[in-house]
Structures are given as structure tokens and as C-alpha cells.
Backbone as numpy.savetxt, mean C-alpha at the origin, in Angstrom:
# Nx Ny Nz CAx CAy CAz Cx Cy Cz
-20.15 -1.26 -9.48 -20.56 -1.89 -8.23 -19.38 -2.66 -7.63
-19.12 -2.68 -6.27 -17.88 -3.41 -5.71 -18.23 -4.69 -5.47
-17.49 -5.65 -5.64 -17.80 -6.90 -5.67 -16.87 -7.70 -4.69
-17.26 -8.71 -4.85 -15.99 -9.64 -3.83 -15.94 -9.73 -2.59
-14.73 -10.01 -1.95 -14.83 -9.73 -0.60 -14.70 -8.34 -0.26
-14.78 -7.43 -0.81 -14.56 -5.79 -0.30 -16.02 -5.42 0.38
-16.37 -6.07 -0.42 -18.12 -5.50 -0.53 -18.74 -5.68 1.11
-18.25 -7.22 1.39 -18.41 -7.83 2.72 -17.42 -7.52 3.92
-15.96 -7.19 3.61 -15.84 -6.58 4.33 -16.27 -5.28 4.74
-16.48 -4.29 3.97 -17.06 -3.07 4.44 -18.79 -3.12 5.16
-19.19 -4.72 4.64 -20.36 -4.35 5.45 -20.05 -5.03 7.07
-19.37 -5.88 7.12 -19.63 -6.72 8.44 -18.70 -5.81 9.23
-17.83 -4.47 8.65 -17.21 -3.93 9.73 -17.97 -2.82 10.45
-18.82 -2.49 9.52 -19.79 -1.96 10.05 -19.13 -0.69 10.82
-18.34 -0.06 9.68 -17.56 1.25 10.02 -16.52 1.31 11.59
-16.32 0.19 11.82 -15.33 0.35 13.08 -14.03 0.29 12.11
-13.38 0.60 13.07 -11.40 0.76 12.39 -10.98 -0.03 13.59
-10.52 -0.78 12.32 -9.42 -2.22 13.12 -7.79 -1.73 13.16
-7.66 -2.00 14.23 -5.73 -1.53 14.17 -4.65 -3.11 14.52
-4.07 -2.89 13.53 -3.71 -4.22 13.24 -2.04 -4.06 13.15
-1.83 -2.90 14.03 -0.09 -2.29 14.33 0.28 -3.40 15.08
-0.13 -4.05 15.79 0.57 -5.31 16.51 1.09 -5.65 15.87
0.34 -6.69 15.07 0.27 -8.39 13.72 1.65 -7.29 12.91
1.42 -6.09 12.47 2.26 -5.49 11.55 3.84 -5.71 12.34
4.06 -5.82 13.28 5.32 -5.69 14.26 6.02 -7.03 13.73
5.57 -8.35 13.38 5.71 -9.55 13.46 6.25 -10.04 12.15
6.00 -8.84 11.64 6.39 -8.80 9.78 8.33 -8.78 9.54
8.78 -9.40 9.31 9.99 -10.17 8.91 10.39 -9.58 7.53
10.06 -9.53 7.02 10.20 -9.98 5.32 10.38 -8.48 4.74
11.41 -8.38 3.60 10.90 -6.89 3.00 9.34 -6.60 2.59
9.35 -5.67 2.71 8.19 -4.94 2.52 8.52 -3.58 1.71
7.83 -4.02 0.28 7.80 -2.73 -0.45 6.28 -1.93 -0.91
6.41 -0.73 -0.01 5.13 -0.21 -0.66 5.13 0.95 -1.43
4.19 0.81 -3.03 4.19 1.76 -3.73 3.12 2.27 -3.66
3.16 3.67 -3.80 2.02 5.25 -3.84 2.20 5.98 -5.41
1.46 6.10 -5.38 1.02 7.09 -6.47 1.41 8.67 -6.25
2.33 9.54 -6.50 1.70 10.86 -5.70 0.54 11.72 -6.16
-0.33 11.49 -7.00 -1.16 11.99 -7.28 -2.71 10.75 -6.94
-2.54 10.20 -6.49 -3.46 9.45 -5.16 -4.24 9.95 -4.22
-5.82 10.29 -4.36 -6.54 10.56 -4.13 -6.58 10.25 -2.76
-6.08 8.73 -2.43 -5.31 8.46 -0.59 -4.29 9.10 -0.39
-4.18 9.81 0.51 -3.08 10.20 1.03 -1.62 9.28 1.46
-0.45 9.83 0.92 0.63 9.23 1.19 0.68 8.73 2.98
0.21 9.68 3.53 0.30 9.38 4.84 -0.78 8.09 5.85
-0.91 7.83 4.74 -2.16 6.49 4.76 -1.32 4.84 4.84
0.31 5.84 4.87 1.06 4.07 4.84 1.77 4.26 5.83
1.99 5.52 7.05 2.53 5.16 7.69 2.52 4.38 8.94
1.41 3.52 9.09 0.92 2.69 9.93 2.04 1.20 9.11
1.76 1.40 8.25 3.46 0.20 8.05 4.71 0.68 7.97
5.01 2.08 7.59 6.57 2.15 7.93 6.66 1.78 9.14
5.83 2.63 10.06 5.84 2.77 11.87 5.86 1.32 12.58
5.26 0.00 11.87 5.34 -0.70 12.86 6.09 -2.21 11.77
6.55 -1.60 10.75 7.26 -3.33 9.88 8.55 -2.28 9.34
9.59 -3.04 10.12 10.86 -2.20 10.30 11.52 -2.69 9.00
11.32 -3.75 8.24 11.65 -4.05 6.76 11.17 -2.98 5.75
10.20 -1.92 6.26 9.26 -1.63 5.24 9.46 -0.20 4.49
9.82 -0.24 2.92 10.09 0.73 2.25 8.87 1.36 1.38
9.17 2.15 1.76 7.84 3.49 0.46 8.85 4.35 -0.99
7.93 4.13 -1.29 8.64 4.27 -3.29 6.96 5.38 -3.57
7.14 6.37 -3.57 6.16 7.46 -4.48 6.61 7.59 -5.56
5.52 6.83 -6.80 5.94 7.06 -8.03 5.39 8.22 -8.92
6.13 9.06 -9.45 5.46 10.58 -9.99 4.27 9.64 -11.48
3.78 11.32 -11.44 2.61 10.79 -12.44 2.29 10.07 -12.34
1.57 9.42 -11.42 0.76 8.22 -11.37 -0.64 8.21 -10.35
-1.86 7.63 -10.34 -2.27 7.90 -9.07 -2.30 6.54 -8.39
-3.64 5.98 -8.45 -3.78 4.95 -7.58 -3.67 3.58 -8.09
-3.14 3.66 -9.91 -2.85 2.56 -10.31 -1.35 3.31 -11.40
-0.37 3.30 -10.51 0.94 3.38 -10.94 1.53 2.07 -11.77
1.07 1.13 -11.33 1.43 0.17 -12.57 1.35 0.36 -13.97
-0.03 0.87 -14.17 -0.62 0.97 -15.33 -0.57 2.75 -15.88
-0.50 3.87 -14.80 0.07 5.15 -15.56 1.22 5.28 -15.74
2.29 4.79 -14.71 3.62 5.10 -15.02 4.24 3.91 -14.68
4.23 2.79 -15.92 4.29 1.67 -15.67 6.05 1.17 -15.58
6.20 2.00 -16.69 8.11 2.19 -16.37 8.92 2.51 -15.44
8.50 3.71 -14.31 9.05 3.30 -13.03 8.74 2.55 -12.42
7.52 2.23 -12.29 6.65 1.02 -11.59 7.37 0.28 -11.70
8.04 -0.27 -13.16 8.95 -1.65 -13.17 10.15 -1.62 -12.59
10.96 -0.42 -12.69 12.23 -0.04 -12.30 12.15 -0.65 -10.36
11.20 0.21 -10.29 11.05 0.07 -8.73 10.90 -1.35 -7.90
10.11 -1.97 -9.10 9.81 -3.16 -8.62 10.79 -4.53 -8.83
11.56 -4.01 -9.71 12.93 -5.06 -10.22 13.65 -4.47 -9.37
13.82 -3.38 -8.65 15.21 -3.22 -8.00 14.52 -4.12 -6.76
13.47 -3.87 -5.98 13.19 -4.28 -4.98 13.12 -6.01 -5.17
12.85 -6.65 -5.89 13.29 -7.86 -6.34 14.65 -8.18 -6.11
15.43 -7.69 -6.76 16.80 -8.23 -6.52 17.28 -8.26 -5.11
């Protein structure tokens, strides 16, 4: 069962799609986002942040799906210590 705030957001949106490419424009800061390529979401599900946060890098980590931390936790780290430094 989903719990938390997910639960409430999916009900009070009440299936509309919010586009939030503006607020994303305003984004400063690196931005690292990791994918799974075997992710049941589609890779192309992030390019609403490459497209509008010009800091913003994508890292597809093999063998992994939607929790790459925990299947392929060794690049996961690689990726995530380089982007650290």
C-alpha cells in the first residue's frame, strides 16, 4: 500500500499534469540524475530536466532498474563520488 505524502499527492491531483519547466529554469546548482537502464520508466522521463536545468547531468547505470543504488550499487557509488567532488 503507498503511504505518505505520495498517496495524497496522487489523490488531490486528481490526474492533471503539472509542468513545472519554469521553477526547473531557476535551478543553479549541479544537478545529477541517475536512471536505471533497465527501468520500467523510461529514460526519456528526465528530459524535462536536462531541457530546462542547464547544470543538469544524466548517468544510466547498467544492470540496474529503478533502485540502482541497491542493484548496482558499485557504480552507483562511483557515479556518485565523482559527482561529489
Amino acid at each position: 500500500m503507498i503511504g505518505g505524502w505520495v498517496q495524497k499527492a496522487c489523490f488531490l491531483s486528481m490526474g492533471k499534469k503539472h509542468d513545472y519547466s519554469r521553477a526547473l529554469t531557476h535551478v543553479n546548482v549541479p544537478v545529477l540524475i541517475i536512471h536505471g537502464k533497465n527501468d520500467l520508466i523510461p529514460v526519456g522521463t528526465c528530459n524535462s530536466y536536462l531541457d530546462n536545468i542547464q547544470t543538469a547531468k544524466l548517468v544510466v547505470i547498467e544492470n540496474a532498474t529503478h533502485f540502482p543504488f541497491e542493484e548496482n550499487s558499485n557504480e552507483f557509488e562511483d557515479v556518485l563520488a565523482k559527482f561529489l567532488q
